[in-house]
C-alpha positions as CSV (number, residue, x, y, z in Angstrom):
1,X,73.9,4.4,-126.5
2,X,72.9,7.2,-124.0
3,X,69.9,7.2,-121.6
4,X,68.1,9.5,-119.8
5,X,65.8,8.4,-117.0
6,X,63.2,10.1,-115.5
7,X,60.1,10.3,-113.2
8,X,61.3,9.9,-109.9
9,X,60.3,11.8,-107.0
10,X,58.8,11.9,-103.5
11,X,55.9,9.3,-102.9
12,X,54.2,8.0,-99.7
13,X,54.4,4.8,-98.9
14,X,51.2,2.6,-100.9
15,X,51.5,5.1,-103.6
16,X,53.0,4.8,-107.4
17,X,55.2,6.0,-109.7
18,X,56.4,5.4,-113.2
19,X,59.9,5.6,-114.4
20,X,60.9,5.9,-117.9
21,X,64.4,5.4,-119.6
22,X,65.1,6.8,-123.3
23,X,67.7,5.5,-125.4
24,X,69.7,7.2,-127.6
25,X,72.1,6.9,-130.6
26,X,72.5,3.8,-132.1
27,X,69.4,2.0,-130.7
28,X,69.0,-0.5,-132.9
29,X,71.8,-2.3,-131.3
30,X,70.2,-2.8,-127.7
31,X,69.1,-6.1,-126.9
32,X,67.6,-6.1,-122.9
33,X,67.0,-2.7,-121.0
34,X,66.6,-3.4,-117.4
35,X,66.1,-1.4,-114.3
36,X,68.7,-1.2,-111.5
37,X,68.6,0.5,-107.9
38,X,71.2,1.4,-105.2
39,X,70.0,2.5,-101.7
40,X,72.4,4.4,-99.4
41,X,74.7,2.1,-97.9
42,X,73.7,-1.0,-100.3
43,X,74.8,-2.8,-103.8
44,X,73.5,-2.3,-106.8
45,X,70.4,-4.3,-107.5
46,X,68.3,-5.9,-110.3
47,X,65.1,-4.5,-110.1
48,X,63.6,-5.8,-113.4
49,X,64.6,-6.3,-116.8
50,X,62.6,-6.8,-120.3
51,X,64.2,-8.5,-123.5
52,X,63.5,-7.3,-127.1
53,X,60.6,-9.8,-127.6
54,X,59.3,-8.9,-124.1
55,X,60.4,-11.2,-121.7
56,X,60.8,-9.9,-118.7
57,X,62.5,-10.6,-114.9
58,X,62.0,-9.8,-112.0
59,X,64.2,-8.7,-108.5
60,X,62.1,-10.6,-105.9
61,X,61.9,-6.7,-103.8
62,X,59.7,-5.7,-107.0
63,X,57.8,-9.3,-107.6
64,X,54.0,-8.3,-107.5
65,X,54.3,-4.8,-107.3
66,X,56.5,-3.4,-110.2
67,X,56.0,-3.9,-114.3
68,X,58.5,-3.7,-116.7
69,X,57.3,-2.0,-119.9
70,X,59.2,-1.6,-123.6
71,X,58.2,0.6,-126.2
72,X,60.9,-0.5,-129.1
73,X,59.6,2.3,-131.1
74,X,59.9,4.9,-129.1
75,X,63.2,3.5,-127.7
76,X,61.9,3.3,-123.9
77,X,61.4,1.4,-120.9
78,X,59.3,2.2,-118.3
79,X,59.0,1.1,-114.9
80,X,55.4,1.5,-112.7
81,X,56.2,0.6,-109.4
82,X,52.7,0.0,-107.3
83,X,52.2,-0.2,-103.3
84,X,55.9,1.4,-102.6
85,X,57.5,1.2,-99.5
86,X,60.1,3.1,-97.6
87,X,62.4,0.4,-98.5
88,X,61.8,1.3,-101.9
89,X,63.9,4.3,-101.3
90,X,66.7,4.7,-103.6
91,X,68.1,5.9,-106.6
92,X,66.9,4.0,-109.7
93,X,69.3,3.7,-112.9
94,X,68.4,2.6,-116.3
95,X,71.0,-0.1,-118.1
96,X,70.7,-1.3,-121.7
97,X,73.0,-4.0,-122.9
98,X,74.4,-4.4,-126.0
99,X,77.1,-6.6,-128.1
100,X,78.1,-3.0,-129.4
101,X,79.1,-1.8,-126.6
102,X,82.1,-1.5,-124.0
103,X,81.6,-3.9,-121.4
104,X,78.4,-4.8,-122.9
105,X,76.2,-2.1,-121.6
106,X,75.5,1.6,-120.9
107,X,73.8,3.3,-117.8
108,X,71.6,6.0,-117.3
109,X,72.7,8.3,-114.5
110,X,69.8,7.4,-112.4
111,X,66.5,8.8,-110.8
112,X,65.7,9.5,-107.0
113,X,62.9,7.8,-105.8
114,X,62.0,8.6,-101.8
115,X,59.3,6.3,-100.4
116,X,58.3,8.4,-97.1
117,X,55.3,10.0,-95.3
């Protein structure tokens, strides 16, 4: 499984953007997709994640303000983050997990996002 993220960019802070994540080769095998981010000079962190039958959870930074989207068919996952802060700032990867797979996951190589005014 490959992915390719996208959609990042430079927002000011109360405005929105949407991420997307498309999966490649051998698809059918991906169970969750979730979205990660890393800020300079901080872990790794859950943002949200979405199951194949669409149950999704949440990072409590994104709780209220961020949707996790699947489109199976189309073998994506999108994220709209709303009302984004500076904090927000970071670069946001794509994971999708999968029994098929090494370590039981692949990541994207990840999208900048920059919160600032």
């Amino acid at each position: 499984v490959q992915l390719q993220a996208s959609g990042g960019g430079l927002v000011q802070p109360g405005g929105s953007l949407r991420l997307s994540c498309v999966a490649s080769f051998f698809t059918y095998t991906i169970d969750s997709m979730a979205w990660f981010r890393q800020a300079p000079g901080k872990q790794r962190e859950l943002v949200a994640a979405i199951t194949t039958g669409g149950t999704t959870q949440y990072g409590d930074s994104a709780k209220g303000r961020f949707t996790i989207t699947r489109d199976s068919a189309a073998n994506s996952a999108y994220l709209q983050m709303s009302n984004l802060e500076p904090e927000d700032t970071a670069v946001y990867y794509c994971r999708a997990y999968s029994d098929y797979l090494v370590g039981g996951s692949s990541w994207g190589q990840g999208t900048l996002v920059t919160v600032s005014s």
